[in-house]
C-alpha positions as CSV (number, residue, x, y, z in Angstrom):
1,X,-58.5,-14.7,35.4
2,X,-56.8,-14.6,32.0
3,X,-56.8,-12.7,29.0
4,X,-58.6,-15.4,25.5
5,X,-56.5,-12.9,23.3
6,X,-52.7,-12.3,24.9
7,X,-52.7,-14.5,27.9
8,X,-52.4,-11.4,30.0
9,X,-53.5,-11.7,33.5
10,X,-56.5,-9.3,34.3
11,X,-57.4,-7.3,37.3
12,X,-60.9,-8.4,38.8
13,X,-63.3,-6.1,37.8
14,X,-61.3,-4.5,35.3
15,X,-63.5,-4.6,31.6
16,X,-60.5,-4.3,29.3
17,X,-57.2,-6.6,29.2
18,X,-54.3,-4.2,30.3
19,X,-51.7,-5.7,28.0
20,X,-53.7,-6.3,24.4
21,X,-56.9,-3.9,25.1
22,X,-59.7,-6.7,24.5
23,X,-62.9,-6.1,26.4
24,X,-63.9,-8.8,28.9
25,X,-67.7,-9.5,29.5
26,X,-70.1,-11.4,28.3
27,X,-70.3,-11.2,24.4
28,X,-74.1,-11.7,24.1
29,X,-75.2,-8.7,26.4
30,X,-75.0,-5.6,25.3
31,X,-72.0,-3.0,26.7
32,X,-72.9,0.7,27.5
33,X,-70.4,2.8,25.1
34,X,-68.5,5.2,26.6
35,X,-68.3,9.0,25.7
36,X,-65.1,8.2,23.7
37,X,-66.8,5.1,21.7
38,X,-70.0,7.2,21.2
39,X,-68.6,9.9,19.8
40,X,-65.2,8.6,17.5
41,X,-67.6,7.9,14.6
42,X,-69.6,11.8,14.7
43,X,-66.0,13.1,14.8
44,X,-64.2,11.2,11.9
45,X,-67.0,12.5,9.6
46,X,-67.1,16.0,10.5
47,X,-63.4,16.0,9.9
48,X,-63.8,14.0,6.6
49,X,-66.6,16.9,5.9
50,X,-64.6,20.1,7.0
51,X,-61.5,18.6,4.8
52,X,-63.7,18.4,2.1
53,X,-64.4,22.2,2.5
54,X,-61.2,23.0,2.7
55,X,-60.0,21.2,-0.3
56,X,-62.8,23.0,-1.8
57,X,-61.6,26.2,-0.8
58,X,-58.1,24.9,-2.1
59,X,-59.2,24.4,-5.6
60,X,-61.3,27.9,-5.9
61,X,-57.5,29.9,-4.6
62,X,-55.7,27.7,-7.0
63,X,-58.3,28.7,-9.8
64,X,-57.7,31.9,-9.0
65,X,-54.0,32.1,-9.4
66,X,-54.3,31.0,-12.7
67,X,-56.8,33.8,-13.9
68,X,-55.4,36.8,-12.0
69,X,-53.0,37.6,-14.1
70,X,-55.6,37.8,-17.3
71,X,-58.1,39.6,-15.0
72,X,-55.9,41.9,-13.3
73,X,-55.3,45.1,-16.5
74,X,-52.4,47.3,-15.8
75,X,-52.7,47.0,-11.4
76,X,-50.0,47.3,-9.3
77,X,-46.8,45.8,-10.2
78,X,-46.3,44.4,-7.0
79,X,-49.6,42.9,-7.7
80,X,-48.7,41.3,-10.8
81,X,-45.2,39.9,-9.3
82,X,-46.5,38.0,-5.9
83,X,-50.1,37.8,-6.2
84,X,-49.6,34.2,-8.0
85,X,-47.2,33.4,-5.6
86,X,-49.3,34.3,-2.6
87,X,-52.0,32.8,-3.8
88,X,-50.2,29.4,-4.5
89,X,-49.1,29.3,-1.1
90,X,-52.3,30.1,0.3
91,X,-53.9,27.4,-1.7
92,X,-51.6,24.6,-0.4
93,X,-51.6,25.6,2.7
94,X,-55.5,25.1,2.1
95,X,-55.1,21.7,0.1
96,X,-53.0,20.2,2.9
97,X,-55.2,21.3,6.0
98,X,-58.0,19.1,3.7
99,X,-56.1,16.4,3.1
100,X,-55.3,16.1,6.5
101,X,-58.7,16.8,7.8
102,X,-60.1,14.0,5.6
103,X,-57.3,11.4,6.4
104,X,-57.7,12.3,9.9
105,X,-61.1,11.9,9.6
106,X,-60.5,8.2,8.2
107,X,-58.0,7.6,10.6
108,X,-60.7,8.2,13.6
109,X,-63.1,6.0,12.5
110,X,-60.8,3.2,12.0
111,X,-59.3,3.5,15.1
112,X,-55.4,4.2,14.0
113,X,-53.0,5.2,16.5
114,X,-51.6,8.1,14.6
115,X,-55.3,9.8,14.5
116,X,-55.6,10.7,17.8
117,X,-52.3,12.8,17.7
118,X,-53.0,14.1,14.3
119,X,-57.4,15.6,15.5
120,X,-55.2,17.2,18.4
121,X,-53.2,19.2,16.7
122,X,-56.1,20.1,13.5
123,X,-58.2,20.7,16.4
124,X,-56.1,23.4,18.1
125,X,-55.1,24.8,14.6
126,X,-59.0,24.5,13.8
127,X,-60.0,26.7,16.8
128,X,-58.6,29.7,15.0
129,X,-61.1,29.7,11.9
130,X,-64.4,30.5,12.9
131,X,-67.2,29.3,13.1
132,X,-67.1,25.7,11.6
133,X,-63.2,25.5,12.6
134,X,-64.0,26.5,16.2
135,X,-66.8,24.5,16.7
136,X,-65.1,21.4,15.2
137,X,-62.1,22.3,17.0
138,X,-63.9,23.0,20.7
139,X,-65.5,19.4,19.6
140,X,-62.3,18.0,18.8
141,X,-60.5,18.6,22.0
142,X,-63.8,17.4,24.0
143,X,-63.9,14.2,23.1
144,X,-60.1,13.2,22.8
145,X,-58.9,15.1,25.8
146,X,-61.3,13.6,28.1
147,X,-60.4,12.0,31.3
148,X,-58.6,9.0,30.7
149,X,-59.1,9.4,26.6
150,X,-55.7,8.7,25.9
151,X,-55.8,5.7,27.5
152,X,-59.3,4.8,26.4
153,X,-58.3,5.6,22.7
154,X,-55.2,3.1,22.7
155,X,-57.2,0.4,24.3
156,X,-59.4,0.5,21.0
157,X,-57.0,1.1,18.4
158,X,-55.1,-2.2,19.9
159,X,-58.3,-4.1,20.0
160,X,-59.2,-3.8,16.5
């Protein structure tokens, strides 16, 4: 048995083509989605949403910088010297953790190779910002670091 798509010769019994990742079985009936599949789509969107709170968070620090030095009368020098400079870096650091989250996010849900790699590491750096970070990141590492996820995950991001 062949492969319709690459040509590739197929293992019997096996339900994707090694080479090019298309499924093999009937079209008409209906396949049972594995954990992977089931759960790519929930995942993109909670990253899309946590980015979103992050770049949200990102804009408010970035607000601030620009009014604490007319709100802050006479405080500490030292105050006055890094405080906008703190709070700059904070704020991208903030601005790039959302951007990343949301693209990531994207990424999942259209299968790219790249988004796999990129929820890996978000998720590890999510676990460490409780308690939406942690979840999503516990999530995160669930579904993508399942048995044989890897390979599951490059089989559909050839196929599509």
């Amino acid at each position: 048995m062949f492969c319709n798509r690459c040509g590739a010769q197929l293992k019997p019994g096996s339900n994707a083509c090694p080479a090019c990742g298309k499924l093999i079985g009937d079209p008409v009936a209906p396949t049972a989605q594995t954990r992977l599949q089931r759960h790519l789509r929930p995942l993109g969107i909670s990253w899309m949403i946590l980015g979103v709170i992050f770049l949200l968070k990102a804009a408010v620090v970035l607000v601030m910088r620009t009014a604490l030095p007319s709100v802050m009368f006479g405080g500490d020098r030292m105050v006055h010297m890094f405080g906008p400079a703190v709070l700059t870096l904070v704020g991208s650091v903030l601005l790039l953790i959302g951007v990343g989250g949301v693209l990531t996010g994207r990424g999942l849900m259209r299968h790219e190779h790249w988004a796999r790699i990129s929820a890996l590491l978000l998720g590890i750096l999510a676990l460490f910002h409780p308690p939406l970070g942690t979840a999503l990141g516990i999530y995160t590492l669930w579904v993508l670091l399942a048995d044989e996820g890897g390979g599951e995950y490059d089989r559909i991001a050839r196929a599509v």
